[in-house]
C-alpha positions as CSV (number, residue, x, y, z in Angstrom):
1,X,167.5,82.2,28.3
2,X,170.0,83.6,30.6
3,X,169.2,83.7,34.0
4,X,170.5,86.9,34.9
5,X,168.0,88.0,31.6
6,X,165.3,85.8,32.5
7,X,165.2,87.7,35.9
8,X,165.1,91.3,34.7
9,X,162.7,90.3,32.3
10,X,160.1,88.8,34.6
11,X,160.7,91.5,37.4
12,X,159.8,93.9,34.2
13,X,156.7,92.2,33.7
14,X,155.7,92.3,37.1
15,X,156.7,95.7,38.2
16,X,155.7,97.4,34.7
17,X,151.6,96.9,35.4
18,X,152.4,97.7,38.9
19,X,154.4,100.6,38.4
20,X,150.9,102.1,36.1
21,X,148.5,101.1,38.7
22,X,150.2,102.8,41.4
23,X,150.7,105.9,39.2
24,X,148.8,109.5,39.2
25,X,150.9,111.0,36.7
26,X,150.6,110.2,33.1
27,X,154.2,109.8,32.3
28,X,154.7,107.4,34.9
29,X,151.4,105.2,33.6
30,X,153.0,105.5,30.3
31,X,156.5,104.1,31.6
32,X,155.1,101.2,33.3
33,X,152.9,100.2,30.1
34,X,156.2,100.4,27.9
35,X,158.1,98.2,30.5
36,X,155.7,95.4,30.2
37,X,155.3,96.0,26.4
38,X,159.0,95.4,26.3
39,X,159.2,92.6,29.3
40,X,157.3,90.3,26.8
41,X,159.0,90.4,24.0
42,X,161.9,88.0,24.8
43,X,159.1,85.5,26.5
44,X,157.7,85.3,22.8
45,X,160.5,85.1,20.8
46,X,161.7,82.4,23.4
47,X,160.6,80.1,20.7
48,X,163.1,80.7,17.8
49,X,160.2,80.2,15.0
50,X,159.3,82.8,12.0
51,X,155.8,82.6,13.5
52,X,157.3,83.6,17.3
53,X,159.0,86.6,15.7
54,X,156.0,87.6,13.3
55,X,154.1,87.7,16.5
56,X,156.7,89.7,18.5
57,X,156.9,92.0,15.6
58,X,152.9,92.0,15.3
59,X,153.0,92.9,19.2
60,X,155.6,95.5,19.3
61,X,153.9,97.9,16.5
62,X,150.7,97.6,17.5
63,X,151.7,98.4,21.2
64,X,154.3,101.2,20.2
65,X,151.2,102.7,18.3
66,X,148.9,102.7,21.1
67,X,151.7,104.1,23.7
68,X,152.1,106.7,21.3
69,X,148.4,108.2,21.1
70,X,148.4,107.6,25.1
71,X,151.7,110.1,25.2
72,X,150.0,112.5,23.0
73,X,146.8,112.6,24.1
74,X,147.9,113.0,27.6
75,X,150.4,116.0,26.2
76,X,147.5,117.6,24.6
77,X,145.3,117.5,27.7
78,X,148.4,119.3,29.9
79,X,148.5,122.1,27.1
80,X,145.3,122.8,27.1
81,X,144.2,122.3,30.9
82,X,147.6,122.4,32.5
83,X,146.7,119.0,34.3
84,X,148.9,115.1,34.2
85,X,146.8,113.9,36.7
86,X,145.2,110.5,35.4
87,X,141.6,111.1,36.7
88,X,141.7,114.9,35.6
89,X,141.2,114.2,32.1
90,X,138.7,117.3,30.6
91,X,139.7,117.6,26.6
92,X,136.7,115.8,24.7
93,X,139.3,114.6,21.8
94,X,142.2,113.9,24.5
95,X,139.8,111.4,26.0
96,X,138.5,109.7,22.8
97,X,142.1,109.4,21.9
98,X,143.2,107.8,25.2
99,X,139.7,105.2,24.7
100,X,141.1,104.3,21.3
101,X,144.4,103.8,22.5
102,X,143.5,101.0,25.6
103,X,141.4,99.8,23.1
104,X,144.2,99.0,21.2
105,X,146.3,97.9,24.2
106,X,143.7,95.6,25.7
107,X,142.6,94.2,21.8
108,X,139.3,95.3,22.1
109,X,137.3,95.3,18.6
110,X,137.5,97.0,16.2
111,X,141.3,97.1,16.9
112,X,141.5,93.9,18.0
113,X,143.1,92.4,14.5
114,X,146.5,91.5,16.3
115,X,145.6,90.0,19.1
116,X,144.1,86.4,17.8
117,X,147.3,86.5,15.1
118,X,149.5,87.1,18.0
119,X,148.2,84.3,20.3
120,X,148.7,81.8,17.2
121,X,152.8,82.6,17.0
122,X,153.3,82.1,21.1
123,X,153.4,79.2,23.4
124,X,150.7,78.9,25.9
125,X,152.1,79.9,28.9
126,X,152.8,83.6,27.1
127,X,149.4,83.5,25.8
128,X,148.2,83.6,29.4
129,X,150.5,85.7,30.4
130,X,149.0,87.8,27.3
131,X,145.6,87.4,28.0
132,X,145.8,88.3,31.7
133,X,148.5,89.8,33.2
134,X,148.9,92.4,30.3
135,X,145.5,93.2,30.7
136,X,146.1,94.5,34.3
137,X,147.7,98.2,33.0
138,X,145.6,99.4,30.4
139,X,142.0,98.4,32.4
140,X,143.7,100.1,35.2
141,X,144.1,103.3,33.1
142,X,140.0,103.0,32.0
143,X,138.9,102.6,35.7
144,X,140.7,105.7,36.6
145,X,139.8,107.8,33.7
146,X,136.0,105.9,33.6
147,X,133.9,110.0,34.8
148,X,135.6,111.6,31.8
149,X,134.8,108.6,29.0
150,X,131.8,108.7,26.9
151,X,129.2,105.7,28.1
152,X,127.6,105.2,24.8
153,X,131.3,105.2,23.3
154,X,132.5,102.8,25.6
155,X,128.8,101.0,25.0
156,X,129.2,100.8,21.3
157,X,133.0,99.4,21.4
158,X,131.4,96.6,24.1
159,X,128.8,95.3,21.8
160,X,131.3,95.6,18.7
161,X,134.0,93.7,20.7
162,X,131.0,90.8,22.1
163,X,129.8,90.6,18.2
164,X,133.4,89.8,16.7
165,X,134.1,88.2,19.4
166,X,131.7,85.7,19.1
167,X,131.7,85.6,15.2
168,X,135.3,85.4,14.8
169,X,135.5,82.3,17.2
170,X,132.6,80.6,14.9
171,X,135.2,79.2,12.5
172,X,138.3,78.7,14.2
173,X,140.1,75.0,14.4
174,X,143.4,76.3,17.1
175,X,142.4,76.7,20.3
176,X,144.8,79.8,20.9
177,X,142.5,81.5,18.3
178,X,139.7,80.7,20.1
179,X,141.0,81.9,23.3
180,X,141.9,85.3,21.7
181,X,138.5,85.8,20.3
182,X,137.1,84.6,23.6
183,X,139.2,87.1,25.4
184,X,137.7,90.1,23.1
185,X,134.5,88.8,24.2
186,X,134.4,89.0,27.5
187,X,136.7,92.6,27.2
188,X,133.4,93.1,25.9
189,X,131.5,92.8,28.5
190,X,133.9,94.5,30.9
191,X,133.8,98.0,28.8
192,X,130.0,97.9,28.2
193,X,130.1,98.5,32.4
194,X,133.1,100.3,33.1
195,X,131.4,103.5,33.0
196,X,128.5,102.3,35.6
197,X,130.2,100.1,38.0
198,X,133.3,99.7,39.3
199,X,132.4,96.7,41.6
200,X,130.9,94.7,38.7
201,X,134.1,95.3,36.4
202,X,136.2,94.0,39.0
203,X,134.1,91.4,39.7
204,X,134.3,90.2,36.4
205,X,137.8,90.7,35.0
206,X,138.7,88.6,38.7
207,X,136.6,85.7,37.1
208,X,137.6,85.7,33.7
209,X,141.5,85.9,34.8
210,X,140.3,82.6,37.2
211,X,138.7,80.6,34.2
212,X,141.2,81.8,31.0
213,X,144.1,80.7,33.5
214,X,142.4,77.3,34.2
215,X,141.7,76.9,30.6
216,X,145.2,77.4,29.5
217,X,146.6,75.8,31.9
218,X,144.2,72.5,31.1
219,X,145.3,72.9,27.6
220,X,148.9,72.6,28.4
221,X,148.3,69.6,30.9
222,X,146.4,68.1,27.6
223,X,149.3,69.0,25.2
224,X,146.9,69.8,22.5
225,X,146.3,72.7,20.1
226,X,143.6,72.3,18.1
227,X,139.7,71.2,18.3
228,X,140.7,68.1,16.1
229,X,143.5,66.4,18.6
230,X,141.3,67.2,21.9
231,X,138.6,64.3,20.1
232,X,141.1,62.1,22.5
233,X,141.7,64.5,25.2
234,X,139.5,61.7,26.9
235,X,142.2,58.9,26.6
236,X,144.9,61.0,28.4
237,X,143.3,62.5,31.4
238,X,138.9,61.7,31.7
239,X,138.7,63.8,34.9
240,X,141.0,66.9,33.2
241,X,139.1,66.3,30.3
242,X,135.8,66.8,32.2
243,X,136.3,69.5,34.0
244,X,137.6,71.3,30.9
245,X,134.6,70.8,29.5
246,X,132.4,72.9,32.6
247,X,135.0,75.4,32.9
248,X,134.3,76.0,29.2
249,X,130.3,76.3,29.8
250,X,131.6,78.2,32.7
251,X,133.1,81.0,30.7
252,X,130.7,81.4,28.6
253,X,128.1,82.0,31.2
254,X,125.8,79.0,31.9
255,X,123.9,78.8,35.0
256,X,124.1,77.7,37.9
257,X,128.3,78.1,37.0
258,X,130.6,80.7,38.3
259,X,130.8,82.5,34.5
260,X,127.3,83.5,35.0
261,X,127.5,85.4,37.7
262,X,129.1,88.7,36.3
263,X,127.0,88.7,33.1
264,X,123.8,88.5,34.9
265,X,124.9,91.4,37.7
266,X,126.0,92.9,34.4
267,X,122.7,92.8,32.4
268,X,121.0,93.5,36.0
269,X,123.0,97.2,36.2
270,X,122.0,97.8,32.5
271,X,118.5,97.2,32.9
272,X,118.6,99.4,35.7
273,X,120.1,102.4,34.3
274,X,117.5,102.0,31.3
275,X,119.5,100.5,29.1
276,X,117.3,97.9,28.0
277,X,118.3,97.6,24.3
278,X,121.5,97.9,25.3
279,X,121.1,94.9,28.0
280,X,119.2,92.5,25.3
281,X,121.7,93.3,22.1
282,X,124.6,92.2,25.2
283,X,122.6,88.8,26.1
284,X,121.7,88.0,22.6
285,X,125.8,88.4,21.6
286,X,126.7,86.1,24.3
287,X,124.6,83.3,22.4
288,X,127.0,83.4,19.5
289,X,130.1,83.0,22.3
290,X,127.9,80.1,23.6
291,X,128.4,78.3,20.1
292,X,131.7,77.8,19.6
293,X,132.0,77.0,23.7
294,X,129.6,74.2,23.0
295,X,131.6,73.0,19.7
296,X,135.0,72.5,21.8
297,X,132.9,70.7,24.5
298,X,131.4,68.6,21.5
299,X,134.2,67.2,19.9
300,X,136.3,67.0,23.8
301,X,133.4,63.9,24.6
302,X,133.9,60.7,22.8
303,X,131.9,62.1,20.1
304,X,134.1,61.8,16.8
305,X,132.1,64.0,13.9
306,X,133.0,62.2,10.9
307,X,136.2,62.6,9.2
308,X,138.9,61.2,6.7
309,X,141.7,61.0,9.0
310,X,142.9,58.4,11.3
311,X,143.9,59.5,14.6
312,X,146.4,57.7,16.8
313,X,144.6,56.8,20.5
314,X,146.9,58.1,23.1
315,X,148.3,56.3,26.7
316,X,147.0,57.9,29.5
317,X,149.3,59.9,31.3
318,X,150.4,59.8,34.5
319,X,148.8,62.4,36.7
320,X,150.8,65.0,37.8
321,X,149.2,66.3,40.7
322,X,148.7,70.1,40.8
323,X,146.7,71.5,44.2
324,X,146.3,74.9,42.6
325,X,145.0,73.8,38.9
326,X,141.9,71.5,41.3
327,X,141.8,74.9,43.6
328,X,141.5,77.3,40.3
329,X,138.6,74.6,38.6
330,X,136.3,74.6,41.7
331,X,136.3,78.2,41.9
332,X,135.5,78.9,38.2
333,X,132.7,76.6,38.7
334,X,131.1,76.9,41.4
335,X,131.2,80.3,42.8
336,X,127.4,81.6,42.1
337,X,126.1,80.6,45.2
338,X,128.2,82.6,47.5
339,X,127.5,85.9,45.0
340,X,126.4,88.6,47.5
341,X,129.0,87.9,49.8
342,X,131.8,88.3,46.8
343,X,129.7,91.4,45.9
344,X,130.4,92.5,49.7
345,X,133.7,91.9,49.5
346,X,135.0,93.8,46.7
């Protein structure tokens, strides 16, 4: 890419959530989500592939579609209340329509059919970029608009989103897929509490940007894609390979690990507010998330399941060292005993 390009398209991508966060007017929100829609683009057709452009294509609609109900519902909310202002939002159907619409953006089930074929066509690095950064805008746009959504609404889309989650992961073989279905997961979790707590759906989209950035950025220092070429992860890097393996547990919210830590807080706030079917359904769900966390870890030890292929033991690599990725592991593993002082902070 250019580099003139390459810089307007990542100052896009940076300013465009930015530019949404800072806003109070629904316009400007809905020009700073169509900037970062239209930053990434170019990043994912980087890769001049038919699956790259399928993706990009995928993206594009889906995103268009979504910006679209935002526009409108926010346009039928200033005729019939006279008000842009993000947090003033008092039309009943305005605000079901604007739900459905970040639902869409953020690939939250049951409009979360794009998002796993989407990760497939990219490279990793986008992928990350796409499972983080572009999450920023539209669960920006929730918090603000949080006292006028329905809680059993946003309850209902939660547990849907932590149930296909889970079950859609079950049989995947590319890690990419995974990670998508892991992402709608854990979105999960952070829209079954939006309603209730602030604090504790900061608290957890700040971990699970920590551990789906480690993650990704393991799998790129492992150059693998799929569950079957990790089986000799081990032979490249042990110690990557390792610590790959408790981030995984990590995000999918073992104790005493740093993944647990929101979901409990989580299930805590529930229980309070007498949600207790609510609570149990969201801790059961997490089980099936659990599974498919456990395969990965299964096949990255030196256990080889059997099989009819012969695989090719890799060198080891040479390490390249990389402060931040030994920074990012520690804390996505070993943040729950510092809890009420993270709790304080935020």
């Amino acid at each position: 890419m250019n580099p003139h390009m390459n810089t307007i398209v990542v100052s896009s991508l940076i300013m465009g959530p930015v530019i949404t966060i800072s806003s109070n007017h629904w316009m400007l929100a809905w020009i700073g989500l169509e900037a970062s829609t239209l930053a990434i683009i170019p990043l994912m057709t980087k890769k001049h592939h038919p699956r790259a452009t399928e993706a990009a294509i995928k993206y594009f609609l889906t995103q268009a579609a979504a910006s679209t109900l935002i526009l409108f519902a926010s346009m039928n909310n200033a005729w019939m209340h006279g008000q842009w202002n993000i947090t003033q939002m008092h039309d009943s159907t305005s605000c079901v329509i604007i739900t459905s619409a970040l639902s869409m953006k953020l690939g939250l089930a049951p409009f979360h059919l794009w998002l796993p074929e989407v990760m497939q066509g990219i490279t990793i690095m986008t992928a990350l970029i796409l499972t983080t950064w572009q999450k920023l805008a539209p669960l920006s746009l929730l918090m603000m608009t949080a006292k006028s959504l329905n809680t059993t609404l946003m309850l209902m889309l939660g547990m849907t989103s932590a149930l296909i989650g889970g079950w859609g992961g079950l049989n995947q073989t590319q890690l990419r897929k995974i990670m998508a279905f892991s992402s709608i997961a854990n979105l999960g979790w952070m829209s079954t509490i939006i309603t209730l707590s602030h604090k504790l759906l900061l608290m957890m989209f700040y971990t699970y940007i920590m551990m789906t950035s480690v993650l990704f950025l393991m799998i790129k220092q492992l150059e693998t894609n799929k569950i079957s070429t990790t089986m000799t992860s081990w032979t490249k890097l042990p110690t990557l390979n390792t610590m790959m393996m408790l981030t995984l547990m990590s995000l999918a919210g073992l104790p005493p690990l740093t993944g647990f830590m929101p979901k409990w807080l989580i299930l805590q706030e529930l229980t309070k507010q007498h949600m207790l079917i609510a609570a149990t359904v969201m801790a059961l769900l997490s089980l099936i998330s659990l599974f498919f966390y456990l395969r990965i870890s299964y096949y990255m030890t030196i256990t080889l399941p059997p099989n009819t292929t012969t695989y090719t033991q890799q060198w080891r690599h040479k390490m390249i060292q990389k402060p931040y990725l030994a920074t990012m592991t520690v804390l996505s593993i070993m943040l729950l005993p510092i809890t009420p002082t993270l709790l304080a902070m935020l």
